[in-house]
C-alpha positions in Angstrom: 133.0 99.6 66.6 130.0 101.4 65.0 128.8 104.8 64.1 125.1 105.1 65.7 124.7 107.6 63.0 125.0 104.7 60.5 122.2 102.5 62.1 120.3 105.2 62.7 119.8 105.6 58.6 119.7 101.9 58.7 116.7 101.1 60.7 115.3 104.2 58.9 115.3 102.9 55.8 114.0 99.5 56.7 116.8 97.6 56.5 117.7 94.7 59.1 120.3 95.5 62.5 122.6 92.6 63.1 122.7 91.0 66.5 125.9 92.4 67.6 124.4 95.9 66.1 121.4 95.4 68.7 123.9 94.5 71.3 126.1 97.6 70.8 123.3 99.9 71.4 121.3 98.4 73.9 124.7 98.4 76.1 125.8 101.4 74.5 122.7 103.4 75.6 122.4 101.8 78.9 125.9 103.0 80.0 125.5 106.1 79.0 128.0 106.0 75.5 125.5 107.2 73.5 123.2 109.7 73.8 119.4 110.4 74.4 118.7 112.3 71.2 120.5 109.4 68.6 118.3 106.8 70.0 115.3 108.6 70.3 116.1 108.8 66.2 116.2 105.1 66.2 113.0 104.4 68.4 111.0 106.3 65.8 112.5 104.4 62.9 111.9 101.2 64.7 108.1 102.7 65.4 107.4 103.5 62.0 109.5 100.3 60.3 109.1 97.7 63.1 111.4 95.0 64.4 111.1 91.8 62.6 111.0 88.7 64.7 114.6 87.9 64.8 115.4 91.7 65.9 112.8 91.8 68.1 114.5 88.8 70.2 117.8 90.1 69.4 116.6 93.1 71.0 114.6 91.9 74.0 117.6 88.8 75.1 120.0 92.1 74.9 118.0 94.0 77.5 117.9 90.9 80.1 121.3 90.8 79.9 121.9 94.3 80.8 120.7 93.1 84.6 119.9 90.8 87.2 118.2 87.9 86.0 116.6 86.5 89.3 117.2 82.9 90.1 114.3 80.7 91.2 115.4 77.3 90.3 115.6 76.7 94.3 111.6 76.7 94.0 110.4 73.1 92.4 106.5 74.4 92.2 105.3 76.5 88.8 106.7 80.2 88.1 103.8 81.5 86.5 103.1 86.2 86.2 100.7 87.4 84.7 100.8 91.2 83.1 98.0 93.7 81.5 98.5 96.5 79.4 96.7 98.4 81.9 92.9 100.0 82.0 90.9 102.1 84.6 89.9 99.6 87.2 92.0 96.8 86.8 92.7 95.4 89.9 93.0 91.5 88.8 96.4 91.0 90.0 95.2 91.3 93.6 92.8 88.6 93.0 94.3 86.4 90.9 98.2 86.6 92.3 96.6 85.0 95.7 94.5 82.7 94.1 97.1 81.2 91.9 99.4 80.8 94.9 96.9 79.0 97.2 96.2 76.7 94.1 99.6 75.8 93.9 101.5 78.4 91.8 104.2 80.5 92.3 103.5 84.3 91.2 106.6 86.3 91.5 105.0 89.5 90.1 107.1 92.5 89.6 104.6 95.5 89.1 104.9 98.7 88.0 103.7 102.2 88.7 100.7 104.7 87.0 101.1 107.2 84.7 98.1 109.3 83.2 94.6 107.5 83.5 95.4 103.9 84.1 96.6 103.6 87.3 99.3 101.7 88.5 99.5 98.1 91.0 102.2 99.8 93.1 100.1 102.6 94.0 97.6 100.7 94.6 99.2 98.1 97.2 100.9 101.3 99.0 97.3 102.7 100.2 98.4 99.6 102.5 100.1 100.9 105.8 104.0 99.6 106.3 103.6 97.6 102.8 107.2 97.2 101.1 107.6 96.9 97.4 111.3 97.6 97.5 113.0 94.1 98.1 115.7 92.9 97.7 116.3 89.8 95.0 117.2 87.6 97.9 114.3 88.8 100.3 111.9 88.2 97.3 113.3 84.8 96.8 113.0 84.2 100.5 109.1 85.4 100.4 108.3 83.3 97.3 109.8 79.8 99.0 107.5 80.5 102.0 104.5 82.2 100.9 104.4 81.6 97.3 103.4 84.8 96.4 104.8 88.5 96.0 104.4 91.8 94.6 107.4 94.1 94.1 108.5 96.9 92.1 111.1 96.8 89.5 114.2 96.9 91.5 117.3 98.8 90.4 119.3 96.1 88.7 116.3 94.4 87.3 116.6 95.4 83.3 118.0 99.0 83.0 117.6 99.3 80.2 114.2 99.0 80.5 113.8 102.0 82.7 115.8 104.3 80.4 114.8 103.1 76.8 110.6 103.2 78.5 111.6 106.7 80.6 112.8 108.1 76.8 109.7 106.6 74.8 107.3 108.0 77.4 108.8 111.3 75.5 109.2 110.8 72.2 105.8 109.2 70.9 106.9 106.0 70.7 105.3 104.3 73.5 103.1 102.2 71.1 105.4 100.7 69.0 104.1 97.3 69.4 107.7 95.5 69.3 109.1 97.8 72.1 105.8 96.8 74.3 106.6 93.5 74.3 110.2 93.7 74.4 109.6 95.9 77.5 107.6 93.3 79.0 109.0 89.9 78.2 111.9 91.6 79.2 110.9 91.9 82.7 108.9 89.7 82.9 112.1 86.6 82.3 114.4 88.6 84.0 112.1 87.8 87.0 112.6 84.1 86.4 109.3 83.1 85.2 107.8 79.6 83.8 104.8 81.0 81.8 103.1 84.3 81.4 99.4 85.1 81.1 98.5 88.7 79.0 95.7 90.7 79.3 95.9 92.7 76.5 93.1 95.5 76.9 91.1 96.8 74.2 88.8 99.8 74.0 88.1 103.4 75.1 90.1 103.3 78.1 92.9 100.7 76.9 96.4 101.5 75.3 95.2 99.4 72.2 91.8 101.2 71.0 91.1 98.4 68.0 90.9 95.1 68.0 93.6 94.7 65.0 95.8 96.4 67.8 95.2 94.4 70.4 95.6 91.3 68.4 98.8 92.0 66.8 100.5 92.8 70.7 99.0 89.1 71.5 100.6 87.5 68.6 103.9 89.3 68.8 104.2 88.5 72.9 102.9 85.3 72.6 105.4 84.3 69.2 108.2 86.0 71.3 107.2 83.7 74.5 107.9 81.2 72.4 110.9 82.3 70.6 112.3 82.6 74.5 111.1 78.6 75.8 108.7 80.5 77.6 104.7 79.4 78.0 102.4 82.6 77.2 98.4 82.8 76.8 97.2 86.3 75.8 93.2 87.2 76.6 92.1 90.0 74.7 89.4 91.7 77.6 87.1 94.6 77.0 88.4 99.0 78.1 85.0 100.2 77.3 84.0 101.0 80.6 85.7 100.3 83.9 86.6 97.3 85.4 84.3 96.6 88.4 83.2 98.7 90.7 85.7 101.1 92.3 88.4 103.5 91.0 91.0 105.0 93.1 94.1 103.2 95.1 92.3 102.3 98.3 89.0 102.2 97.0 90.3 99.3 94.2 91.7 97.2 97.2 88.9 97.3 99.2 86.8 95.8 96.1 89.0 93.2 95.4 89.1 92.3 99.4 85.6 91.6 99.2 85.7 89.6 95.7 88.4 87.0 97.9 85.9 86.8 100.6 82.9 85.5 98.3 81.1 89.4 98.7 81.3 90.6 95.7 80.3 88.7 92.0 81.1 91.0 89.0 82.9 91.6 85.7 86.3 92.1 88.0 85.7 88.9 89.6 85.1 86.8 86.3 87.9 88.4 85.0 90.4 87.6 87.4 89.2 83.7 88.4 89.3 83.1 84.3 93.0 84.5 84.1 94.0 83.1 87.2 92.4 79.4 85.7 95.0 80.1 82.5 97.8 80.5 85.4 96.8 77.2 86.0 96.7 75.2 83.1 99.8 76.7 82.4 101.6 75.8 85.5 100.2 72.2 84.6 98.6 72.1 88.5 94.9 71.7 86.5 95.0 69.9 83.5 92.5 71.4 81.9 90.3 75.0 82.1 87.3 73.7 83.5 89.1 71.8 86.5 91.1 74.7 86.6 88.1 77.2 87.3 86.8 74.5 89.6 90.2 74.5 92.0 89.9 78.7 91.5 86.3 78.8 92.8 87.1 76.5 95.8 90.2 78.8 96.5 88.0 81.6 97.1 85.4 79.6 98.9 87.5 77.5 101.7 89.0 81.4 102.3 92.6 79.9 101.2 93.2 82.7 98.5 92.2 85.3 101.2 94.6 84.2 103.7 97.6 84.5 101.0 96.3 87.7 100.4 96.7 88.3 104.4 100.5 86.5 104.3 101.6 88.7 101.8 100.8 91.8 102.9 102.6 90.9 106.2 105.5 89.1 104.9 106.3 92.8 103.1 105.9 94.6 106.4 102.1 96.2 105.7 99.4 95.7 108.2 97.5 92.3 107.1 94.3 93.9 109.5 93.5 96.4 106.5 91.6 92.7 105.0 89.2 92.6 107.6 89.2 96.3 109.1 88.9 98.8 105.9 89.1 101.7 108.3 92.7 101.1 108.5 92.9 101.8 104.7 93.3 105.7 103.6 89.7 107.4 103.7 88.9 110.4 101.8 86.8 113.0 104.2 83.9 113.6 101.7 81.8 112.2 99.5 79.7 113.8 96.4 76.7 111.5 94.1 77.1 112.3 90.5 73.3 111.8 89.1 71.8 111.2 85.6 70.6 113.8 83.5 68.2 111.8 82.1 66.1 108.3 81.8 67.0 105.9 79.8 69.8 103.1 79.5 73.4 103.3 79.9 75.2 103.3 76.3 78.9 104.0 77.3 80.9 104.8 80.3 83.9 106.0 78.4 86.7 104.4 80.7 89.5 107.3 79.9 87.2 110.1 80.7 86.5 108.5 84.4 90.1 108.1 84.2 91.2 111.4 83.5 88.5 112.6 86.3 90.2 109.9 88.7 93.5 111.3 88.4 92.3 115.4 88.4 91.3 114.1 92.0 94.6 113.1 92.9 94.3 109.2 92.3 96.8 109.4 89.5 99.7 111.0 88.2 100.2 113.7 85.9 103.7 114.2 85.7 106.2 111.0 87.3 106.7 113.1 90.5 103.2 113.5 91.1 101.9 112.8 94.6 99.3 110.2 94.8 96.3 110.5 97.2 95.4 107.3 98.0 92.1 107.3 99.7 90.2 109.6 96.6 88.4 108.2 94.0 84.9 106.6 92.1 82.2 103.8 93.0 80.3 102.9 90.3 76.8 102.4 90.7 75.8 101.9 87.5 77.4 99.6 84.3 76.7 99.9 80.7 73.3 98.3 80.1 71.3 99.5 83.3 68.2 101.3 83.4 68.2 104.8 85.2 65.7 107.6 86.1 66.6 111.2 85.7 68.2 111.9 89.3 69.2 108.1 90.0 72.8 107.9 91.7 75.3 106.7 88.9 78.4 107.2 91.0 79.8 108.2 94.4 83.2 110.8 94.2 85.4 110.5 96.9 87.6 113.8 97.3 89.7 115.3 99.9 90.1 118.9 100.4 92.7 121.3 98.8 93.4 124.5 97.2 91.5 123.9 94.1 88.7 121.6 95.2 86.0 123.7 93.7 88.2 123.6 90.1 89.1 120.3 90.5 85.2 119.2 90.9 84.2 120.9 88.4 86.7 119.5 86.1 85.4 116.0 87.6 81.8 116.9 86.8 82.8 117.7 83.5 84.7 114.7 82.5 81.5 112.5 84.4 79.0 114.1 82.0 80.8 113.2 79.1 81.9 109.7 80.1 77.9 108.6 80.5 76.0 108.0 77.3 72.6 107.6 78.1 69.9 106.8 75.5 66.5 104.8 75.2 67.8 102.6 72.9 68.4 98.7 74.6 72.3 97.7 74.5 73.9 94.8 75.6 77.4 94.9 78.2 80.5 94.4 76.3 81.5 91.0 75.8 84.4 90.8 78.7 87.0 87.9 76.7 86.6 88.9 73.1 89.7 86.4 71.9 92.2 83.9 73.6 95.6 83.7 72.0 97.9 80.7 73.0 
């Protein structure tokens, strides 16, 4: 019916692709009809020449409809996800995803895995022993009717074309094409039969979007194309300047965010998380406005209701729910090294990508997709941007396991440590966390 050599030139010289044009090739490629290298051509034309508004829903309603689109309307309460474009330390969904559920919400969250410095939800809720995030669409039905809540991976008939058009971008440079970001998630993100959606878009050193002008236009696009699709969406533009919270690494991030549910731990995490599960929310209408919203949040966490549908999770997908109360039953690395400062003086920058980058030469990441993760290695982070410090005074604690190239792999660490703390005499204030709401 059409020559992808034609729309190829198209797109390339900025001219508009018809809907059936969009159709073709998104169906096209997903089958297998057409190959890797002609639409590799097209995702750099789109890159450099965008989709406009219509093409962008053109193109995002064609990759729903390429799989499952999971059917919820059995559940009468409010379908509300929320979704970040990913930073080191971000943990919020397990805060926030048991929250929203024991205020009322349903969070059907499908999740997905890390690649490079930022880490990835699956990996993290797998440091839990037994836990399943392979379900079936009826089991994960079943779980949200009961519980409310759950956390699954993308399954195989969940948007296909997702998984090969993202697999082929991861290649080709074209990851940040703003359009194909938010046709990637909204296309998930409906396909799993959501009300509303609530974005963290991160923005700094360790985010995807580095500016501000970035991170605004992926809030306005999502948020327009929310619309476009009869969908609620708030975006929050947060602050990837340094790491979120305390703790870096799979087990180590759980065990942090355990502790924020059981009223232990106040930090930037925990703010971070009650204020985007508040938008959940307003947008699922069970709080009619943010303050009684962040009031209904805060009693979650203090009559211990969010931390038991934390515990009903974790066993209605097989893990063990002890790991809540009894850490030892997470994965434990078998040393532990303090990383010091070189100097006095106050904490400028903790560049979030290089503790990144050091996270995953440990083994908490992934270099390549068939990577093995280590699960119990990682950072605790003593110190935030801001604090005072002595020469000598502990910054952070490395958890590492042994292994053929410890010695390298430590000193790569050490490396990537020096060079992620600034520290200077000069007074600084902490990032602002919310720089910008977007509704």
């Amino acid at each position: 019916m059409y020559r992808m050599y034609e729309l190829i030139k198209k797109k390339r010289d900025k001219k508009e692709l018809t809907s059936e044009e969009i159709k073709w090739i998104i169906n096209g490629y997903t089958k297998g009809e057409i190959p890797d290298y002609q639409v590799s051509a097209l995702l750099m034309a789109i890159y450099f020449n965008s989709l406009n508004d219509r093409e962008l829903y053109e193109w995002t309603n064609a990759m729903i409809k390429t799989g499952d689109v999971i059917d919820l309307s059995s559940i009468k309460l409010p379908k509300i996800d929320k979704h970040s474009t990913g930073g080191v330390g971000d943990k919020t969904s397990f805060i926030l995803a048991p929250i929203a559920a024991a205020c009322g919400i349903v969070v059907p969250m499908v999740s997905g895995r890390g690649l490079g410095h930022t880490g990835g939800t699956l990996d993290k809720l797998e440091s839990i022993p037994g836990i399943k995030t392979e379900i079936s669409n009826k089991d994960f039905v079943s779980i949200l009717q009961k519980h409310r809540i759950c956390l699954i991976g993308q399954t195989k008939n969940l948007v296909p074309a997702d998984k090969k058009l993202y697999a082929l971008r991861d290649v080709t440079g074209t990851v940040e094409s703003i359009q194909l970001i938010c046709s990637s998630i909204m296309s998930k993100k409906i396909s799993e039969g959501i009300d509303g959606l609530v974005l963290d878009v991160k923005v700094g050193l360790g985010a995807f979007m580095k500016t501000m002008k970035d991170a605004r236009s992926l809030a306005l696009t999502i948020v327009n194309l929310g619309k476009k699709m009869n969908k609620k969406v708030v975006a929050l533009i947060t602050d990837m300047n340094q790491p979120l919270g305390q703790n870096i690494g799979n087990a180590l991030e759980l065990i942090e965010c355990f502790d924020i549910l059981k009223g232990k731990v106040v930090n930037d995490l925990s703010n971070l998380s009650c204020e985007l599960a508040a938008h959940m929310l307003v947008l699922g209408k069970v709080a009619d406005n943010i303050q009684t919203a962040r009031s209904k949040v805060a009693n979650s966490i203090v009559s211990g209701e969010a931390l038991i549908k934390m515990k009903e999770m974790i066993e209605a997908q097989g893990g063990d729910p002890c790991v809540v109360d009894d850490y030892t039953r997470l994965p434990q690395a078998k040393h532990t090294k303090i990383f010091i400062a070189k100097q006095k003086g106050i904490i400028q920058e903790i560049n979030a990508e290089e503790v990144g980058l050091a996270a995953m030469s440990l083994g908490a990441g992934r270099e390549k997709v068939d990577s093995k993760i280590d699960h119990a290695v990682g950072f605790v982070l003593l110190k935030k941007v801001g604090d005072r410090v002595n020469k000598g005074d502990p910054l952070l604690v490395i958890h590492y396991n042994d292994g053929e190239r410890i010695k390298e792999v430590l000193e790569s660490v050490q490396f990537r440590l020096d060079r992620a703390f600034k520290i200077d005499k000069k007074p600084v204030r902490p990032p602002k966390l919310i720089k910008e709401i977007i509704r």
